[in-house]
N, C-alpha and C positions, 0 to 999 in steps of 0.2 A: 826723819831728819827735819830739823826748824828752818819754813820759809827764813829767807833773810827780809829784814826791812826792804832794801833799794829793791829786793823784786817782790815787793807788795805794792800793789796799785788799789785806786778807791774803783768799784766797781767789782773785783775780783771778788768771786762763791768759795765758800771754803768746801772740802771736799763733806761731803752729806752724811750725816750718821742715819743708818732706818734701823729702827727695834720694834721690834711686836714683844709688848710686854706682856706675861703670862702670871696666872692667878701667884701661881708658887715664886716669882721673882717680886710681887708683890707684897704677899707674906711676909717677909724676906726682909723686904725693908720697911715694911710696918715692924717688925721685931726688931730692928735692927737701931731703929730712931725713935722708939719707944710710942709708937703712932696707934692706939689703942681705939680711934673710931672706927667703929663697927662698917661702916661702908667700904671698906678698901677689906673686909674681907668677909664679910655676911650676907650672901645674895638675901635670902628672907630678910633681912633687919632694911639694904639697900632697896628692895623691893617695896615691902610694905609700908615699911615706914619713914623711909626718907625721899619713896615716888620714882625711883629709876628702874631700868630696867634689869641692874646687876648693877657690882660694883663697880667702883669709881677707882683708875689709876691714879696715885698722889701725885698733887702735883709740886711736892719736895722730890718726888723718883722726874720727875719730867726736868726739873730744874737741874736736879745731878746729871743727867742726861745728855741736857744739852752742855752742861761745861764739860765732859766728857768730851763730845763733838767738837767744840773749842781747843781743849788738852790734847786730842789726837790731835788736831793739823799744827799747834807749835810745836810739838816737842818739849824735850827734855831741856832744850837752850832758852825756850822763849817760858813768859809767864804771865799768869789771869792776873789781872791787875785790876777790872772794876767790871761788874755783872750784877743785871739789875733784869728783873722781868714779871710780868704780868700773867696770871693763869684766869684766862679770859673763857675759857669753854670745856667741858668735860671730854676724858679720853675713857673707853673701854676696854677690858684685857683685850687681848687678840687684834687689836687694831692698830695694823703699821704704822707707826709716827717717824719723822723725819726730823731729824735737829739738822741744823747750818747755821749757814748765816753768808751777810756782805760784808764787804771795808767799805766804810763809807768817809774814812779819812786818816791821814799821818798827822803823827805831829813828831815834834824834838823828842829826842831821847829814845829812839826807836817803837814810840806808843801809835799803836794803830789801834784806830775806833770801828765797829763795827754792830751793823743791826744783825741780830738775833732771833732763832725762832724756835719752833716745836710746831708742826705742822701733821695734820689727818689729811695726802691726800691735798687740797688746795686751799682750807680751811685753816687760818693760824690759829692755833691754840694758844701758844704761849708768846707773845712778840715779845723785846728784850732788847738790850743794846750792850756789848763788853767792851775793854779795852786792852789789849792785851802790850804787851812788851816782847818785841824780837830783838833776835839778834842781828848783830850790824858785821857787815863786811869790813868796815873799817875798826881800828881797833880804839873801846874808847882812853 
């Protein structure tokens, strides 16, 4: 069910998405988005020759991710309305990531603002800010 605006306050965590992304959900959307660099699915190629230590989760699957994390806590009533974000630090398969976020503010028309993330743990990977549209108790 979609929070309502009037019980949306600023300061309020949205409820936490964790995923441990694995090689084969990776694949997946390397196939999927036509995402044909070898690091997201070539440990040799990722190794040798681009210096890591295995591949690298995309960070287009991290961004889908977190608006996922967003989509669950409105609901079907509420709607993404503006998502913007920065992939600021590498993620590896197998390593729990955390999407959420804050309200860091209301405004008219039921648009609540809020900061954004993708988290290893205590480390932000991705920080981010959306705006989403709830639904209103009153009728407009």
């Amino acid at each position: 069910m979609s929070p309502l605006y009037e019980d949306v306050d600023s300061g309020d965590v949205i409820p936490a998405l964790s995923v441990t992304v694995d090689e084969t959900q990776m694949f997946f959307f390397s196939a999927a988005t036509y995402n044909g660099h070898r690091i997201h699915y070539d440990k040799d190629w990722a190794r040798d020759t681009e210096g890591y230590d295995t591949v690298l989760v995309q960070g287009p699957l991290q961004a889908a991710l977190l608006s996922r994390a967003l989509t669950d806590w409105i609901g079907g009533a509420g709607r993404l309305v503006a998502f913007s974000v920065q992939n600021r630090a590498i993620a590896y398969p197998g390593q729990q990531l955390t999407f959420g976020g804050v309200v860091t503010g209301k405004r008219e028309a039921g648009l609540v603002d809020l900061d954004i993330y993708c988290k290893r743990g205590d480390e932000v990977l991705m920080p981010g800010t959306a705006t989403v549209a709830l639904p209103s108790k009153v009728a407009p």
